[in-house]
DOSE-291825 format. One record per atom (N, C-alpha, C, O): x, y, z. Coordinates in pm, whole numbers, plus 50000, padded with zeros to 5 digits. Example, Ala and Ser with C-alpha at 12.3 -4.5 7.8 and 13.67 -1.06 7.14 Angstrom:
513194943150780 512304955050780 513204967050780 514244966850846 512854977550708 513674989450714 512905000350787 513415011450804 
This chain:
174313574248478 174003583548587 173103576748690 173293575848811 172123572548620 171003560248751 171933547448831 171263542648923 172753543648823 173373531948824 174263539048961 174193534849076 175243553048905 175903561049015 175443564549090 176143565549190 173853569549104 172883577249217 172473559649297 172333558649419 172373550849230 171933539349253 173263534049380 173243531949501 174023533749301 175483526349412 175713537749532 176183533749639 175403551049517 175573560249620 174303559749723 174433566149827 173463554849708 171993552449775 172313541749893 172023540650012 173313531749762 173073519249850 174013518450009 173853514250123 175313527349904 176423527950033 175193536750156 174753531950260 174973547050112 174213556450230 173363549550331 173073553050445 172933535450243 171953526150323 172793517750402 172333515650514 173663513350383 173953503150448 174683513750566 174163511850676 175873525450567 176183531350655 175213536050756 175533536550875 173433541250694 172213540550740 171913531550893 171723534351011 172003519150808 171863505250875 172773505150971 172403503751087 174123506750941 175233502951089 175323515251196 175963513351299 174583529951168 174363539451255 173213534751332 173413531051448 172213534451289 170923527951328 171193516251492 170523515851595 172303509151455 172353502251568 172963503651701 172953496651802 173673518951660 174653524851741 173783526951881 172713533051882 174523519552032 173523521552153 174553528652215 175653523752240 174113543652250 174633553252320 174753547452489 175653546352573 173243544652482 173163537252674 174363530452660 175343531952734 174313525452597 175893509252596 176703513852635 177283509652736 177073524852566 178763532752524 178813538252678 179803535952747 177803544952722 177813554952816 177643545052985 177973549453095 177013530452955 177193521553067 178823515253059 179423509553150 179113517052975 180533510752948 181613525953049 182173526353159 181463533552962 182333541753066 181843546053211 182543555053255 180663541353310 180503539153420 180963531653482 181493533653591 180813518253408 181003504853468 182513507753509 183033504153615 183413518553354 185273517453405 185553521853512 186273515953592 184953534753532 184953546553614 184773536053761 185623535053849 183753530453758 183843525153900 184783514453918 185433515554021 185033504353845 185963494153821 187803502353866 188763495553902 187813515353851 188773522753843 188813527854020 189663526454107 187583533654018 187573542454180 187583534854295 187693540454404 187453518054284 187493508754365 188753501154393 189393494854308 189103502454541 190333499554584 190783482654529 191813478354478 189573476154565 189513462054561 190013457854392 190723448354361 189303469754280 189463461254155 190293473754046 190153473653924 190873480454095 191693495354062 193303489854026 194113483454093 193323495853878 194783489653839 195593497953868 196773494453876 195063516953901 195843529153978 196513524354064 196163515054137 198043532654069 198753535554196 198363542454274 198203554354246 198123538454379 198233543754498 197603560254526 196633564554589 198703566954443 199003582154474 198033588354372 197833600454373 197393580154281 196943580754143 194953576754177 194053582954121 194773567354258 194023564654355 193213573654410 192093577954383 194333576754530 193663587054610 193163597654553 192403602754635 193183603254463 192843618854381 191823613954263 191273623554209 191383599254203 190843598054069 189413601254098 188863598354204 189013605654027 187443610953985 186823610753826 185753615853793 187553605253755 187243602053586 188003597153516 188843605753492 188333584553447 188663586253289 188783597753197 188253608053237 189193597953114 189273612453053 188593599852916 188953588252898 187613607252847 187503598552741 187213612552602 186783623852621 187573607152493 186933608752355 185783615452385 185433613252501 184893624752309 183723622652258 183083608052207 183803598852168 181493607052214 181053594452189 180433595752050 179413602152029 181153588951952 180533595251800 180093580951766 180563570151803 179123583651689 178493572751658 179263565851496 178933554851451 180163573951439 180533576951281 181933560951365 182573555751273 182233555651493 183183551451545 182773532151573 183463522751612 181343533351530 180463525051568 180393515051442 179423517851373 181243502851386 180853501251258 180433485651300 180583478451398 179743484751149 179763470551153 180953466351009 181103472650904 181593454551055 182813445151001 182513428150993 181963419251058 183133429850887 182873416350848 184103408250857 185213411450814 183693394650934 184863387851011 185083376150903 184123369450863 186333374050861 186723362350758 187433353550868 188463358250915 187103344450903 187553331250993 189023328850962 189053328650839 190363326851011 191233321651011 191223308950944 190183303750906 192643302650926 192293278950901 193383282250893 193853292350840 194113270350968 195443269350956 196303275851097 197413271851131 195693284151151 196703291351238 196963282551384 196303275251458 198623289151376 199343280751506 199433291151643 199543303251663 199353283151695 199313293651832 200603302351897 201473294751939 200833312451909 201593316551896 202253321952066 201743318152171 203083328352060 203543339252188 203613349052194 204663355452205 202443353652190 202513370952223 203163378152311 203053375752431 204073389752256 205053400552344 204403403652434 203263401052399 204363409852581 203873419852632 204613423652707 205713418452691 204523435152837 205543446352820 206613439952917 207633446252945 206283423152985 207223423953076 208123409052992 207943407952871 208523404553023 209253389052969 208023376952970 208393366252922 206423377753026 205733371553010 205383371552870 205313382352811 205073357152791 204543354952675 203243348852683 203363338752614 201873349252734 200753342752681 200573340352589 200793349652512 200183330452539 199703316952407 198363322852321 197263318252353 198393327252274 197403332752159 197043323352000 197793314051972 196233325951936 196053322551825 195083332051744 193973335551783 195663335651628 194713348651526 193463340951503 193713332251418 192303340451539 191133338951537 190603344851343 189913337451271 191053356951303 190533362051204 190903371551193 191823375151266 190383379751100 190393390851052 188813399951044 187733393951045 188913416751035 187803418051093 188183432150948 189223438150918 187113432350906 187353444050766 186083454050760 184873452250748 186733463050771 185403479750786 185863491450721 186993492350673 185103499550718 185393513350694 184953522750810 184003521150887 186043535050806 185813546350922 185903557650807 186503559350701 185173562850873 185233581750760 185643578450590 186003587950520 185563563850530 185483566750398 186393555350364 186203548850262 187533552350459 188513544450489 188393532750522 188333530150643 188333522850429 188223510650421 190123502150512 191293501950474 189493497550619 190543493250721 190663475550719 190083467850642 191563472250824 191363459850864 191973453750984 193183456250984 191733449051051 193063443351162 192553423751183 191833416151119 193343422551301 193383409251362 192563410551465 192293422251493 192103402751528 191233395351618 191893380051671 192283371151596 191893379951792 192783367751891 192293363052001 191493370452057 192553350752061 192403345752163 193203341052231 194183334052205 192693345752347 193803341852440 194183323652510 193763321052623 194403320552487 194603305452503 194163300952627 193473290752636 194563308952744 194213303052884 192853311452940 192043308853029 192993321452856 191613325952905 190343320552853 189383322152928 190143315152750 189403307552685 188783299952757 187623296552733 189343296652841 189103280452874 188023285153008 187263277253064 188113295553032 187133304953136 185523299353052 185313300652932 184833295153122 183123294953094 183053309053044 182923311452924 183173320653156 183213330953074 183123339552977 182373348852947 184503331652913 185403339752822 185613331952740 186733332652688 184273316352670 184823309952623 184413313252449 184693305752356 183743325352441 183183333752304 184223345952289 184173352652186 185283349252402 186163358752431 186533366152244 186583357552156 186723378352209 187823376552099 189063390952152 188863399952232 189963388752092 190953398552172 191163410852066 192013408851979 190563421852063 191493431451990 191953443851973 191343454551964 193383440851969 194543449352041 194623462651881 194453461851759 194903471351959 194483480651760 195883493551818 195853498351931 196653496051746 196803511951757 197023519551644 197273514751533 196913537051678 196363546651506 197333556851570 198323555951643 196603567451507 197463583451437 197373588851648 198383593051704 196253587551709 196423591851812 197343584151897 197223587652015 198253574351879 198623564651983 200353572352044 201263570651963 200653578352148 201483587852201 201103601952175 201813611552202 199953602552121 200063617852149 198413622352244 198543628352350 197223619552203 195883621052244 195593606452359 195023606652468 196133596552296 195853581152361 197173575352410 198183580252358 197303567952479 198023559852534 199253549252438 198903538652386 200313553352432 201413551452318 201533538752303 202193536652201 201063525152376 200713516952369 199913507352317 199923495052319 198883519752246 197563514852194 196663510652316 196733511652438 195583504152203 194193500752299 193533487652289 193533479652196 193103487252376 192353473852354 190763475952320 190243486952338 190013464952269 188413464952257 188233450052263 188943443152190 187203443352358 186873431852353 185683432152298 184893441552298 185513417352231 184643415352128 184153397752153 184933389452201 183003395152120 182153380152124 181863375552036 180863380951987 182593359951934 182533355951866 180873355251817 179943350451882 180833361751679 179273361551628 178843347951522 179473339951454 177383350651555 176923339351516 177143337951336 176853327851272 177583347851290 177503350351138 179163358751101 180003361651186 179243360650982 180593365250972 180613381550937 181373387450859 179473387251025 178833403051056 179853401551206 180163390651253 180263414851265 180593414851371 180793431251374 181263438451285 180173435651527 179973452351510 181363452651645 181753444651730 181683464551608 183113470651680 182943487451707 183223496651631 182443487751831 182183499551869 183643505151967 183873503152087 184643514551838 185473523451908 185303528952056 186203528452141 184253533352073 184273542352184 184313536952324 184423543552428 184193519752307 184783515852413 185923508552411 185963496652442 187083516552368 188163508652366 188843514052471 188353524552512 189933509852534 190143509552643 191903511752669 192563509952567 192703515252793 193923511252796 194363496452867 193753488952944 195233495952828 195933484452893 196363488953093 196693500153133 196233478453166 196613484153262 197813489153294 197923499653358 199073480553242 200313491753222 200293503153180 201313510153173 198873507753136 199393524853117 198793527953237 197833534553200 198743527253379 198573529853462 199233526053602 199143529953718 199983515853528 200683506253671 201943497153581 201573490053487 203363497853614 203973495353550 204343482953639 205453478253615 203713477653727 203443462553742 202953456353664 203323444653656 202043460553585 201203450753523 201953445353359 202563452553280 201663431653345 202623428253194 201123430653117 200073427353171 201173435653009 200083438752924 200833434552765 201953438752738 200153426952680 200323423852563 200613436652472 199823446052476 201463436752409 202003448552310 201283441352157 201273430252105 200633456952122 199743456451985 200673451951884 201823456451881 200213442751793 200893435851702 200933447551607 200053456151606 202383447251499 202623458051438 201503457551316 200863467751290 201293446151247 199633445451171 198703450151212 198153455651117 197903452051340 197173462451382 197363473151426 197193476551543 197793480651326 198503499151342 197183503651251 196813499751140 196773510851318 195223518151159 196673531851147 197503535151232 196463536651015 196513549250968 195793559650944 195843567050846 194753560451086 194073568151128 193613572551262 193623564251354 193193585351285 193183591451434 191633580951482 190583581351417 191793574051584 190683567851583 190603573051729 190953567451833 189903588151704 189283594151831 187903594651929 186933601951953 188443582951965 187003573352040 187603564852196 188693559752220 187023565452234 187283552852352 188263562852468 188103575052467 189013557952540 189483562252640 190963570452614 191603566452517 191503580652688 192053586152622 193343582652721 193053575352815 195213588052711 195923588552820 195413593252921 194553601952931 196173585053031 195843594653157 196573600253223 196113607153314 198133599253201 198643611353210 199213625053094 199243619652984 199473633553085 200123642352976 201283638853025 202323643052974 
């Protein structure tokens, strides 16, 4: 019985620990920064007609239960590959790793990638890419899935805060070629966080 109250303490602590770091300012500068990135003619992936009328993102609630920390197991071996996206363009990728957490009880996992030419950006040269889609993807979110960018960590800890995950600009502009989510990163769960469709 001490041993069970003991292992239930510890989980409570460590979930403790990865709430604890959850930064609301972050989450909540993150969906400003879109919002304006969006309402600006100069850097706006909107059409036109879509443009003239925008006044918000529609997003999720900001839950902190969306906020985890994951532990990243390094790739060896991997070849660089050609990632689909929605038009006949293939950008050069390579799986960087794997990234392993739990949400609501649910022990998950996906991929993590880099983009080959973007890399090479000063930038973007800590870049990691990851493309995710779940239970909301065509019906609450964008049928496409979502994206979340992430910065290679100094340790094989790496935190992944849902609530800023994002759409691809093809769900807004069917000019744009946007990378299609690899069928390995499908969660089997509503991961109701981050930005939502923007049209019904």
């Amino acid at each position: 019985m001490k041993i069970r109250f003991l292992l239930i303490f510890l989980i409570l602590m460590q979930f403790s620990v990865a709430q604890s770091k959850f930064n609301l300012a972050a989450t909540q500068k993150f969906q400003t920064k879109l919002n304006a990135e969006f309402a600006n003619a100069k850097t706006s992936p909107l059409l036109p007609e879509d443009l003239k009328n925008f006044k918000t993102l529609d997003f999720f609630p900001i839950q902190a239960a969306y906020f985890v920390t994951a532990k990243l197991v390094k790739s060896t071996g991997e070849k660089p590959f050609e990632m689909k996206t929605s038009t006949a363009r293939k950008p050069k990728y390579v799986k960087y790793g794997t990234v392993y957490f739990s949400i609501k009880g649910k022990k998950m996992q996906l991929n993590v990638y880099r983009n080959l030419e973007l890399v090479q950006k000063k930038e973007y040269k800590n870049h990691l890419f990851l493309p995710f889609s779940d239970l909301t993807s065509g019906k609450e979110s964008y049928i496409g899935g979502r994206y979340i960018d992430l910065e290679i960590p100094k340790n094989n800890q790496i935190t992944i805060d849902f609530n800023q995950a994002y759409n691809p600009y093809c769900a807004y502009n069917p000019n744009f070629s946007c990378p299609i989510v690899p069928l390995e990163n499908d969660l089997n769960i509503a991961i109701e966080a981050g930005v939502k469709k923007f049209h019904d």
